[in-house]
C-alpha positions in Angstrom: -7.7 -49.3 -20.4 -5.8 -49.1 -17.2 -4.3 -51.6 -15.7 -3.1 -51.4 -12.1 -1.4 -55.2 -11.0 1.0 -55.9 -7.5 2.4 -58.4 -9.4 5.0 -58.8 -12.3 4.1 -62.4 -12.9 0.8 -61.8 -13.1 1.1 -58.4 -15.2 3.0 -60.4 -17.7 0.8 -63.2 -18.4 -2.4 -60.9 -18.5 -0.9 -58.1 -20.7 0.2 -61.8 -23.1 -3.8 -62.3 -23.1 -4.7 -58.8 -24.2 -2.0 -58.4 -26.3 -4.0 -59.1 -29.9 -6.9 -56.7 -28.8 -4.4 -54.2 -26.9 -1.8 -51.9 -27.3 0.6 -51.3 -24.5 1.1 -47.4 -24.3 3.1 -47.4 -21.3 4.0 -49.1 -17.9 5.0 -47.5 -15.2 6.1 -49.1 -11.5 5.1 -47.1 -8.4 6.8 -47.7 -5.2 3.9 -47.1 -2.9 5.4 -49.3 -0.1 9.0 -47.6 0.9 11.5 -49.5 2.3 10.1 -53.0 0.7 10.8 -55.0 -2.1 6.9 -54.8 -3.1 6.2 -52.6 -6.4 3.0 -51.7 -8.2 2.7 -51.6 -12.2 0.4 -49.1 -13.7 -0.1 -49.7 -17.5 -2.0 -47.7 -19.9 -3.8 -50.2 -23.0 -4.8 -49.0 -25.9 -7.4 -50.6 -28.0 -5.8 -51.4 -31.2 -9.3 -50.7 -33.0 -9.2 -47.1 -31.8 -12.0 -47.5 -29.4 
């Protein structure tokens, strides 16, 4: 699954919901909006079934 959120609060307390289905891969934060404090957080899920 992937996961695209402008929020770290929110990001958290989803990825805490998914977290007995899901496997976090890997997040990474893009700076789409130079010059601002605002970041977005791509993370990759992995189902932890294999599917």
């Amino acid at each position: 699954m992937f996961y695209l959120s402008c929020d770290p609060t929110t990001l958290a307390r989803d990825l805490s919901k998914l977290k007995e289905s899901y496997k976090i891969e890997f997040i990474k934060p893009f700076d789409m909006f130079p010059n601002t404090f605002h970041i977005e957080n791509f993370a990759f899920l992995k189902a932890i079934n294999g599917d």
